[in-house]
MARLUM-367603 format. One record per residue (C-alpha): residue number from 0; x, y, z. Coordinates in pm, 1 decimal, padded with zeros to 6 digits. Each point is the difference from the previous one (the first is absolute). Layout:
// residues N
R,NUM,X,Y,Z
...
//
This chain:
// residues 449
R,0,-08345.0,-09345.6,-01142.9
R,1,00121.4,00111.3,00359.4
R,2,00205.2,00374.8,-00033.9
R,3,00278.1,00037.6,00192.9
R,4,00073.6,00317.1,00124.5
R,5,00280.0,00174.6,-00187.6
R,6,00341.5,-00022.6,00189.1
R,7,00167.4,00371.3,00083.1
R,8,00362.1,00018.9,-00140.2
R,9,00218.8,00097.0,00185.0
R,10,00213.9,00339.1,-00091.5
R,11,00374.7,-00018.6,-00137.6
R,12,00279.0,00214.5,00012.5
R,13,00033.3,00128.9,00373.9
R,14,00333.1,-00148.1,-00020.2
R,15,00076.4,00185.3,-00292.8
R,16,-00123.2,00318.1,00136.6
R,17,00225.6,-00038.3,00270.2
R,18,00310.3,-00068.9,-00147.6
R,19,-00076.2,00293.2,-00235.5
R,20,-00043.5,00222.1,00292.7
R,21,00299.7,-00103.9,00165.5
R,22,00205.3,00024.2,-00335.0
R,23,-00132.1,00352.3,-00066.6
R,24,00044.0,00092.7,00391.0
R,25,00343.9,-00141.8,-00041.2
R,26,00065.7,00220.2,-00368.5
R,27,-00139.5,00301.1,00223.0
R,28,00298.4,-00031.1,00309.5
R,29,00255.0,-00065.8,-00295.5
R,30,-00114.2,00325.9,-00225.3
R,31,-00011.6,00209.6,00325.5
R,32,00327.1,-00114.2,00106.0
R,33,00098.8,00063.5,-00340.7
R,34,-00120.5,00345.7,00063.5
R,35,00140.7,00029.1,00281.7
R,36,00338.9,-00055.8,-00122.2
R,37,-00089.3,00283.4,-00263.3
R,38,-00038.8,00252.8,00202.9
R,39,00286.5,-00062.8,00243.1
R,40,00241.1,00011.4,-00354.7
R,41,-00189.9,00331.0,-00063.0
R,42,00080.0,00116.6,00358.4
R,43,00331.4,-00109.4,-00005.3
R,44,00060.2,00189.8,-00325.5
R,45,-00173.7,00257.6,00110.1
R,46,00216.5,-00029.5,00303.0
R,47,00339.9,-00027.8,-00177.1
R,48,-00054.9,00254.8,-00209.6
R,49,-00098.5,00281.2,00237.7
R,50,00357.3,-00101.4,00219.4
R,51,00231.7,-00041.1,-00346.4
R,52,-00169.3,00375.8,-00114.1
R,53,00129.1,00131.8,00381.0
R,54,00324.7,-00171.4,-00035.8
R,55,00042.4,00184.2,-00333.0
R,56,-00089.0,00299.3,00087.9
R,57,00191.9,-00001.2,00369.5
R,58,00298.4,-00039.9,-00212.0
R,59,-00080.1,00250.7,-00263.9
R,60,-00048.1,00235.5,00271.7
R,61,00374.4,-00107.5,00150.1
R,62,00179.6,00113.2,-00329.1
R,63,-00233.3,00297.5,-00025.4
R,64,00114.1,00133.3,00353.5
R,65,00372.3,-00074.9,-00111.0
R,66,-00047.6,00214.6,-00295.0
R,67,-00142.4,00277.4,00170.7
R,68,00293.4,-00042.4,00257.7
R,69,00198.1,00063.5,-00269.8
R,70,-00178.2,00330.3,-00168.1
R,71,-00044.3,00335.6,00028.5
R,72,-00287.9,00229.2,00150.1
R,73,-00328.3,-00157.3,-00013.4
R,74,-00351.4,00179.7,00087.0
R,75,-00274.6,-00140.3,00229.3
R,76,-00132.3,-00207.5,-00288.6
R,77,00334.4,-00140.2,-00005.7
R,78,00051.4,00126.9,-00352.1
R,79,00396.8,00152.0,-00086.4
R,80,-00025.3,00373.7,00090.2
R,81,00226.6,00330.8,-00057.7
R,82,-00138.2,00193.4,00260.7
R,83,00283.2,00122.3,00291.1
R,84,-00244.9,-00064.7,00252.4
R,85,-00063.2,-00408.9,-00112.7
R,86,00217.1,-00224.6,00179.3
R,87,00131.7,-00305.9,-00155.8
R,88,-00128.9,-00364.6,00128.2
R,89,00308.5,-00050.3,00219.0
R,90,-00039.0,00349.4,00160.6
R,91,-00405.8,-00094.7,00057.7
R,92,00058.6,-00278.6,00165.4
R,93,00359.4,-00050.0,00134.4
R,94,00237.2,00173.8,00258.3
R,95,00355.0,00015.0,-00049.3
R,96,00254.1,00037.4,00266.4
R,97,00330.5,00162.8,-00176.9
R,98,00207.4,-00098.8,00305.7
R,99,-00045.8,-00331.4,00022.0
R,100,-00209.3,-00078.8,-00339.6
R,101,-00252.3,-00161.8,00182.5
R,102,-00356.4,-00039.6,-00168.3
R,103,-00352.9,00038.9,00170.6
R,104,-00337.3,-00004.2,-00114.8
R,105,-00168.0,00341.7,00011.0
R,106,-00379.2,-00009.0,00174.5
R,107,-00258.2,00210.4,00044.8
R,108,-00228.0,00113.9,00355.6
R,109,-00373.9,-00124.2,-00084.3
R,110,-00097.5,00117.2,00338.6
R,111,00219.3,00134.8,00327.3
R,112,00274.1,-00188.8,00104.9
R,113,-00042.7,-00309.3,-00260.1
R,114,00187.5,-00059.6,-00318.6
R,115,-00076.9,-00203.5,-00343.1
R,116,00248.1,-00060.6,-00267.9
R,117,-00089.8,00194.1,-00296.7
R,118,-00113.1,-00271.3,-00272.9
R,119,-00018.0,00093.2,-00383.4
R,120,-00265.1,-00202.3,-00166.9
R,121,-00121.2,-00065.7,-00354.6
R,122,-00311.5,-00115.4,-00152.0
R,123,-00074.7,-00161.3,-00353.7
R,124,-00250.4,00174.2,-00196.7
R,125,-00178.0,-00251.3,-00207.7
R,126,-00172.9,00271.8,-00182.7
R,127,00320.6,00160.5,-00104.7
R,128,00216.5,-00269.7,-00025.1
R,129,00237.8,00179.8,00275.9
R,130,00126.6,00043.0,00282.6
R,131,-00089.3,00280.8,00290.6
R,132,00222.7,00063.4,00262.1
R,133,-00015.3,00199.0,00327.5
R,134,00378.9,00098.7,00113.0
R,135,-00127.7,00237.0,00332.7
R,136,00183.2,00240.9,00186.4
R,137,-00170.6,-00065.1,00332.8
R,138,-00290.8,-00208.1,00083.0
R,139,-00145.3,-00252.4,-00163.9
R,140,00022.4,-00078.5,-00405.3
R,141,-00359.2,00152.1,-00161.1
R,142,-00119.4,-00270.0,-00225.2
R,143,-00343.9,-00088.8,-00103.5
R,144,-00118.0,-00368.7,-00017.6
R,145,-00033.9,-00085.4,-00356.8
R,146,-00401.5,-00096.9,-00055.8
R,147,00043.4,-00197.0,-00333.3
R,148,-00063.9,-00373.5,00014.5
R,149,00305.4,-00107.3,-00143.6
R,150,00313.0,-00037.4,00257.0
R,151,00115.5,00294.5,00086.2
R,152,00353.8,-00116.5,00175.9
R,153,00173.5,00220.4,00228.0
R,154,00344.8,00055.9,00184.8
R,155,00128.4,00151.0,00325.1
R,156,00396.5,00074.3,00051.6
R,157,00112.0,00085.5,00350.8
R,158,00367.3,-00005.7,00165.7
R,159,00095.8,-00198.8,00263.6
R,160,00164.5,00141.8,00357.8
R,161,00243.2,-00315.0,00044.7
R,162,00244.9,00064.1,00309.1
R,163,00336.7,-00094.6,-00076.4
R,164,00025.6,00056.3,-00359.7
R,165,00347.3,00137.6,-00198.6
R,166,00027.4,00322.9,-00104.2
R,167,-00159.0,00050.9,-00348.2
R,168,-00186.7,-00312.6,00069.1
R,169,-00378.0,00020.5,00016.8
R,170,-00340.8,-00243.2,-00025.4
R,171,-00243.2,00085.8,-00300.1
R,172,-00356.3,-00197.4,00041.1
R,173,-00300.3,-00029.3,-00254.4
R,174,-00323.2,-00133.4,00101.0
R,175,-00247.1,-00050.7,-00284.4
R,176,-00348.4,-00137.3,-00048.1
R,177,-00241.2,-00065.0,-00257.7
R,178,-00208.3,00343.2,00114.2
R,179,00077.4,00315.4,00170.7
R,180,-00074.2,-00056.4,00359.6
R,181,00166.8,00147.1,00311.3
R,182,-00094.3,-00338.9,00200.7
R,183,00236.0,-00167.1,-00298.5
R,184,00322.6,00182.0,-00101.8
R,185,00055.5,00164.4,00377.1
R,186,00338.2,-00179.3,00082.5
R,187,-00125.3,-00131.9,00323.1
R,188,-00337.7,-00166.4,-00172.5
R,189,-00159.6,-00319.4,-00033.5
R,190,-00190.7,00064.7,-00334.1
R,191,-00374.0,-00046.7,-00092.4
R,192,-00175.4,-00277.7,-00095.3
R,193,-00006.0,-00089.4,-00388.8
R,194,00299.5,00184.4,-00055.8
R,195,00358.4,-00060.0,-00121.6
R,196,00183.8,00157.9,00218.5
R,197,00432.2,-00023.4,-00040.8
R,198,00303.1,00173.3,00185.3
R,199,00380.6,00022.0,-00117.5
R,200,00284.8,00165.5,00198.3
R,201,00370.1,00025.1,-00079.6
R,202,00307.2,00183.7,00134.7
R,203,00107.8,00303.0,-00193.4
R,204,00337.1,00180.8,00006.4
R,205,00064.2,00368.8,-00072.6
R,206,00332.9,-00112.1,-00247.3
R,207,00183.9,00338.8,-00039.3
R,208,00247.5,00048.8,-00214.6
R,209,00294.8,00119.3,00241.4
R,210,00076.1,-00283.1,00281.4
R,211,00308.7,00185.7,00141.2
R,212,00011.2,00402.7,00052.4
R,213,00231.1,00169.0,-00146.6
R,214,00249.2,00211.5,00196.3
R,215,00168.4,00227.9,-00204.0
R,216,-00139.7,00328.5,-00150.6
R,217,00154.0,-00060.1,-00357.7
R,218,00051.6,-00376.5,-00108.1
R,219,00198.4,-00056.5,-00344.2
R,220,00102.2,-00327.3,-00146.5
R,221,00277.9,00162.6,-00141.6
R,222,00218.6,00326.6,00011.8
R,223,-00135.2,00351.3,00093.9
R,224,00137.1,00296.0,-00219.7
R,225,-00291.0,00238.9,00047.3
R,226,00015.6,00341.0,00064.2
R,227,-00159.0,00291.5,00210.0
R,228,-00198.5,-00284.4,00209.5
R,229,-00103.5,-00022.0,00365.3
R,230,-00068.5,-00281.4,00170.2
R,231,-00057.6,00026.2,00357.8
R,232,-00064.5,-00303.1,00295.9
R,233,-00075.5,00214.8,00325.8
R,234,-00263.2,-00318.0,00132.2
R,235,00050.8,-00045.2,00381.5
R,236,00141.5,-00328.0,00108.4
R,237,00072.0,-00093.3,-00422.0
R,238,00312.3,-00108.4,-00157.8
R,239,00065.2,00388.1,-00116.2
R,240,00106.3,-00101.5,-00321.3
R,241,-00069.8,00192.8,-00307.7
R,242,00161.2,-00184.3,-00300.5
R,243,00014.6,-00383.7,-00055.5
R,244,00209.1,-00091.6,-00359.1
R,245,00150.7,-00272.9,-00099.1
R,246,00255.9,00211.7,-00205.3
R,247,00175.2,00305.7,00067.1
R,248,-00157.2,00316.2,00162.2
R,249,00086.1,00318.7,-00172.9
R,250,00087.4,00358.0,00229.8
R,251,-00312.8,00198.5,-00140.6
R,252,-00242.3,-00100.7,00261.4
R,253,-00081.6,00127.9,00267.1
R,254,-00078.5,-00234.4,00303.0
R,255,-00203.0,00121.9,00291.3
R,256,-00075.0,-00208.8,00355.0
R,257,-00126.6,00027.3,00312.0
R,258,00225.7,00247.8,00204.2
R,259,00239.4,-00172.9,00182.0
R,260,-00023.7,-00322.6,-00106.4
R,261,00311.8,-00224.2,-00005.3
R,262,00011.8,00019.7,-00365.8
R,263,00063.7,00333.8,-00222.8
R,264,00070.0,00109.7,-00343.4
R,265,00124.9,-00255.9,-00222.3
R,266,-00027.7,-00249.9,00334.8
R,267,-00350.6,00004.3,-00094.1
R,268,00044.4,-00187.1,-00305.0
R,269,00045.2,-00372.5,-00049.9
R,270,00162.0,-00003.7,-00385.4
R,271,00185.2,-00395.6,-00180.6
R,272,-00298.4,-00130.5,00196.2
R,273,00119.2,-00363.6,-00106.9
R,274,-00398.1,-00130.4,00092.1
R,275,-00097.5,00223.7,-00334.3
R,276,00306.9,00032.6,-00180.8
R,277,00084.7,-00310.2,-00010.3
R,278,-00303.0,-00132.5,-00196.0
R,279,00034.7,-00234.2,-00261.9
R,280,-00245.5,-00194.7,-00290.6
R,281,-00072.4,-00362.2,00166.7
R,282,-00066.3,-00240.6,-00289.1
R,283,-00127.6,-00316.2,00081.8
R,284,-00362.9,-00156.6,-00088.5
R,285,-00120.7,00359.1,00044.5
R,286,00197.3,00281.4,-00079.4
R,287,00023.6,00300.7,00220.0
R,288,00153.6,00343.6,-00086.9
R,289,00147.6,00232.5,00278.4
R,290,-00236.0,00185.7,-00044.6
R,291,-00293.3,-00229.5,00042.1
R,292,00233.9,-00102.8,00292.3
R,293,00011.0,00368.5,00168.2
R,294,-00368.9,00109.7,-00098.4
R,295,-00065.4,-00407.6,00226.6
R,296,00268.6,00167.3,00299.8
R,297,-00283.5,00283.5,00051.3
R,298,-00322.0,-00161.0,-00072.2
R,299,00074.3,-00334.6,00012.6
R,300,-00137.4,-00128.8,-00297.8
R,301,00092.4,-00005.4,-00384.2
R,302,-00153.5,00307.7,-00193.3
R,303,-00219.0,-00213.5,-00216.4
R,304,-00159.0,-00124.9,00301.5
R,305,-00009.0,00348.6,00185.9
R,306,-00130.6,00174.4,-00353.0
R,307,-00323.6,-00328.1,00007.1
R,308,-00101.3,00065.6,00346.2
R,309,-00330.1,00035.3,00017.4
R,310,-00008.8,00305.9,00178.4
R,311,00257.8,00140.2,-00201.1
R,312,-00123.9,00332.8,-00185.7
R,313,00146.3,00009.2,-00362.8
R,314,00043.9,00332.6,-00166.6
R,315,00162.3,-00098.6,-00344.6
R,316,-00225.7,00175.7,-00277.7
R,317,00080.5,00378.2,00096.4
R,318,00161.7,00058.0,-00363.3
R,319,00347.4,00126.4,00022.7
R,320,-00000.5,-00019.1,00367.3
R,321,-00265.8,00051.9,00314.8
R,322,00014.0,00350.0,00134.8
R,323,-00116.0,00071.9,00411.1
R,324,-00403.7,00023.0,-00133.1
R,325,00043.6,-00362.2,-00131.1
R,326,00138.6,-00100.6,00344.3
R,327,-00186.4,00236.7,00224.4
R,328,-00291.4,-00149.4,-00142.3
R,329,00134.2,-00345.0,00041.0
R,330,00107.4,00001.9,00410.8
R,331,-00339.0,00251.6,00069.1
R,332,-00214.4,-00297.2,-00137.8
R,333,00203.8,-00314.6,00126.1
R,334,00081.5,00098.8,00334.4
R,335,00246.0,-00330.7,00100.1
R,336,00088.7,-00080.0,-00312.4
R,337,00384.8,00033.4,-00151.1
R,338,00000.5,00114.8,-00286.1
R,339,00235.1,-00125.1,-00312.2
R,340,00099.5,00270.3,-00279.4
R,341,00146.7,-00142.4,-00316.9
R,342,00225.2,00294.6,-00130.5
R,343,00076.5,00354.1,00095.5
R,344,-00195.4,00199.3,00270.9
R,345,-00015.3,00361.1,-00060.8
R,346,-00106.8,00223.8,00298.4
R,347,-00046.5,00394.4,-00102.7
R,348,-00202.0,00140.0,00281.5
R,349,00074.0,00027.6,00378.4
R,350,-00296.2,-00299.8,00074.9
R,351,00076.5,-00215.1,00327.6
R,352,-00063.7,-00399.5,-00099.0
R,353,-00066.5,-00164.7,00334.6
R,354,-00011.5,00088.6,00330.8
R,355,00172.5,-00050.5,00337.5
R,356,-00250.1,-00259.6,00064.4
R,357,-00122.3,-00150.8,-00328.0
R,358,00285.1,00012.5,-00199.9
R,359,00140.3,-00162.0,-00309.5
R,360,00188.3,-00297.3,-00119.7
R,361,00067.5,00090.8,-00361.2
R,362,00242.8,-00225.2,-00264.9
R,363,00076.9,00194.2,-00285.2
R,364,00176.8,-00232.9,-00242.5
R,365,00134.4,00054.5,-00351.2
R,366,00034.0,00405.8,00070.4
R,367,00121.0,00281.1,00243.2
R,368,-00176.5,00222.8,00244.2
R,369,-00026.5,00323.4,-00174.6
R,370,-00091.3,00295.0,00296.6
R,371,00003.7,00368.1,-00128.4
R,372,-00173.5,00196.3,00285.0
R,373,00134.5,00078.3,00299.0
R,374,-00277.7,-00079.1,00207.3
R,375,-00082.6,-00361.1,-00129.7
R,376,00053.0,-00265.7,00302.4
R,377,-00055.2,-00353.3,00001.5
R,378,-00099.3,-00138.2,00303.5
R,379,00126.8,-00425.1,00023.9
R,380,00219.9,-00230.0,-00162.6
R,381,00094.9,00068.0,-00392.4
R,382,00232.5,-00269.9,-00145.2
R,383,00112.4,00113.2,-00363.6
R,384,00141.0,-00260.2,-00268.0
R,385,00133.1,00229.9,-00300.1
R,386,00036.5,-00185.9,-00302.8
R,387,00373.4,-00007.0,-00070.8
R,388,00275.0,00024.1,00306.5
R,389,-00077.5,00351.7,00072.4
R,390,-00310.0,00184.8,00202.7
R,391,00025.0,00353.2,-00052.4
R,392,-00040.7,00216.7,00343.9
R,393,-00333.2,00218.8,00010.7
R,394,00051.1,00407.4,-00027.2
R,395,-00220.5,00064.7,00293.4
R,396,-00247.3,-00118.9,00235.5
R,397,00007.9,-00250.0,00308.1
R,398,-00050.3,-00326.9,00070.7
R,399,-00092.1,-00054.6,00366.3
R,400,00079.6,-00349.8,00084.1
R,401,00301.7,-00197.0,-00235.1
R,402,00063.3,-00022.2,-00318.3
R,403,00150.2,-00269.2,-00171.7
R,404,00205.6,-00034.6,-00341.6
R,405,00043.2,-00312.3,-00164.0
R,406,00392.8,00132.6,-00192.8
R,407,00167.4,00258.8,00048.4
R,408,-00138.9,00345.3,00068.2
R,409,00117.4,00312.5,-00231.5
R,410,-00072.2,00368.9,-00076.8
R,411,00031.5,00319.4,00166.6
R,412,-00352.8,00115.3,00152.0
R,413,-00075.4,00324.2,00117.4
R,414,-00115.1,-00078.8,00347.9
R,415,-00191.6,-00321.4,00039.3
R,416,00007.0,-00129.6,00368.4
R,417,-00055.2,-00359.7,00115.1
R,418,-00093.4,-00019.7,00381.5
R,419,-00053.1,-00318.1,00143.6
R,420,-00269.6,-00067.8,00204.2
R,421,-00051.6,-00358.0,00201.9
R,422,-00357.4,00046.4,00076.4
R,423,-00081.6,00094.8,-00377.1
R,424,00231.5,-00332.8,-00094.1
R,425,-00153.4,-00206.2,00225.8
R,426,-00383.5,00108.9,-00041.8
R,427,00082.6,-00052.9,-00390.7
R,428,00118.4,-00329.1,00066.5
R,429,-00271.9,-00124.8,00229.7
R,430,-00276.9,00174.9,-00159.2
R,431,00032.0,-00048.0,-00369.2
R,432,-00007.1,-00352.8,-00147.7
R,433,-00219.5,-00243.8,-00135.6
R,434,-00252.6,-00223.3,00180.2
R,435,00069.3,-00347.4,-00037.1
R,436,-00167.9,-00395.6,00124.9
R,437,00259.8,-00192.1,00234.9
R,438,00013.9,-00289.1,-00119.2
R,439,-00125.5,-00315.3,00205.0
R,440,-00249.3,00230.7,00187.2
R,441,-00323.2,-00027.6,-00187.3
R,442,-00294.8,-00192.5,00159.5
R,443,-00341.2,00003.5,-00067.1
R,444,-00315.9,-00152.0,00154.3
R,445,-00337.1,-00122.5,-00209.7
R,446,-00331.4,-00031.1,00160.1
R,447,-00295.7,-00113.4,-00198.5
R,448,-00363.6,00128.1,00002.9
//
């Protein structure tokens, strides 16, 4: 039998392998792309978180500056201070004109002949859980870079020098980032790379409590039957009068004014001043008393609103009334801020509160002013609201600037002077108040790592 030589046959499944290649190639390009789209979510987290944390914080760092604005002395580590020699926030970082009640930022010299706004800064401590602050002086805040892995955000608040501005009007701006760097909260940066970095700014206005200035020495809602009191008017170029009363003006004053002025001795006082006398309860949707209505003719606003201010210093838990230590203490702390007694306040040593050029805008309401030493002055604007019709006159002392009685004003005192003052008015007026946001003037900016 003839053999045939066995036939080689041929090998299957190249086709296969192909198409397996190509499918797995194909399942390769759609996981990476899958991938792909991973790790752009992740960035874009990543991303959105860092810039939401700076937004956060920027405006956590807005209402901290308005607080502080709005508080007494602070140290360098921007913590509240009793010390004489600690100025407040405002007084760091602001200059106030008293003649016109302009605002300016106050800088510092970094080297001769250049100038950099002074720029209080705070840290988060994720060790701590807290927040460190830097509120310098002069130069540059003193903060160390926090080394813990965790996000350690940070914020930068600086003032701005806008031309044109009102008077009490001025620009608060907070940079923060997602890390302490120089490169990222300066103002004038452009941030760093994989960082949040945020900025807010809004318009804030120095709201004091006293829009007009008074003109009068003495100013009493109703009649004056006080005794053995002097109340002078001498200012250059003023109205030279002493008393202003809505009621009747009794003969045992006596009224001093600058020599030779057109006005003299009982010419100097305005008494059945119909603008104060003639006061009357409104009712309507919201009732207001005439006395709301003459505490609103000097500070124009209601006393609830005045007593909520936020700068407004409340002394109401003295016991049966605050004596000159309780408010010494209170004006030597919170230079700036009025100050609101509820009940008497008793003054028994000769201390001077305020001072030609820091003084005070006190409210003392539900009480008298109680002086009985001789050399006790008061340097500013006191407005008294007794609690029934009457106010009782002090025995002694002076108040340098006005005073102001909300009723009538009794009692014989034994030689308490009132001499009013325009530059003390005015500088208590323009420098005492409460910080507040305009409204319509915020803006803020967002940039993303």
């Amino acid at each position: 039998m003839k053999r045939h030589p066995a036939r080689t046959r041929p090998q299957r499944g190249v086709a296969t392998l192909i198409v397996v290649m190509v499918l797995f190639f194909i399942a390769t390009m759609v996981a990476a792309y899958a991938s792909r789209n991973i790790v752009f979510e992740q960035r874009t987290g990543a991303n959105y978180q860092r810039a939401t944390s700076a937004q956060e914080v920027a405006e956590a760092g807005l209402q901290w500056a308005v607080a502080q604005l709005n508080a007494g002395r602070i140290d360098d580590n921007c913590a509240p201070s009793v010390a004489g020699t600690d100025p407040s926030f405002r007084q760091r970082y602001l200059i106030l004109d008293d003649a016109t009640g302009s605002l300016q930022r106050r800088d510092h010299e970094p080297s001769p002949g250049t100038f950099a706004p002074l720029t209080p800064t705070c840290q988060f401590d994720p060790a701590t859980m807290t927040w460190v602050c830097a509120c310098p002086r002069n130069g540059a805040p003193s903060l160390t870079p926090s080394t813990s892995e965790r996000v350690a955000p940070a914020f930068r608040v600086s003032f701005g020098d806008d031309l044109g501005l009102q008077p009490g009007l001025i620009r608060l701006n907070v940079t923060a980032c997602t890390r302490l760097s120089d490169d990222c909260l300066n103002p004038n940066s452009v941030g760093v790379a994989n960082e949040g970095r945020a900025s807010v700014s809004t318009l804030l206005y120095l709201g004091a409590l006293s829009t007009p200035t008074p003109q009068a020495a003495l100013i009493v809602r109703g009649s004056v039957t006080a005794t053995n009191l002097t109340v002078s008017n001498s200012r250059i170029g003023g109205t030279g009068i002493t008393v202003q009363a809505g009621g009747s003006v009794g003969g045992g004053l006596a009224r001093n004014n600058l020599a030779g002025h057109a006005l003299g001795g009982l010419g100097t006082t305005l008494q059945g001043d119909a603008a104060l006398g003639g006061l009357a309860d409104l009712e309507g949707d919201v009732e207001v008393s005439a006395r709301d209505r003459f505490f609103a003719m000097v500070f124009n606003t209601l006393p609830a609103a005045a007593r909520n201010q936020p700068a407004m210093l409340r002394l109401g838990d003295c016991g049966s009334g605050c004596d000159e230590l309780d408010l010494l203490a209170a004006v030597d702390a919170n230079p700036g801020r009025p100050v609101w007694v509820s009940g008497d306040l008793s003054i028994g040593t000769g201390v001077s509160i305020g001072t030609p050029s820091e003084p005070v805008l006190l409210v003392i309401d539900g009480g008298d002013l109680e002086i009985s030493a001789s050399e006790a002055v008061i340097h500013g604007l006191v407005f008294v609201r007794p609690t029934g019709a009457d106010g009782t006159v002090p025995a002694t002392g002076r108040v340098i600037g006005a005073l102001v009685v909300d009723g009538n004003l009794t009692g014989t005192s034994t030689d308490f002077g009132i001499e009013y003052d325009g530059d003390v008015v005015k500088a208590a007026r323009v420098r005492t108040g409460s910080f507040i946001t305009v409204p319509g003037a915020w803006r803020d900016s967002l940039r993303s790592p």
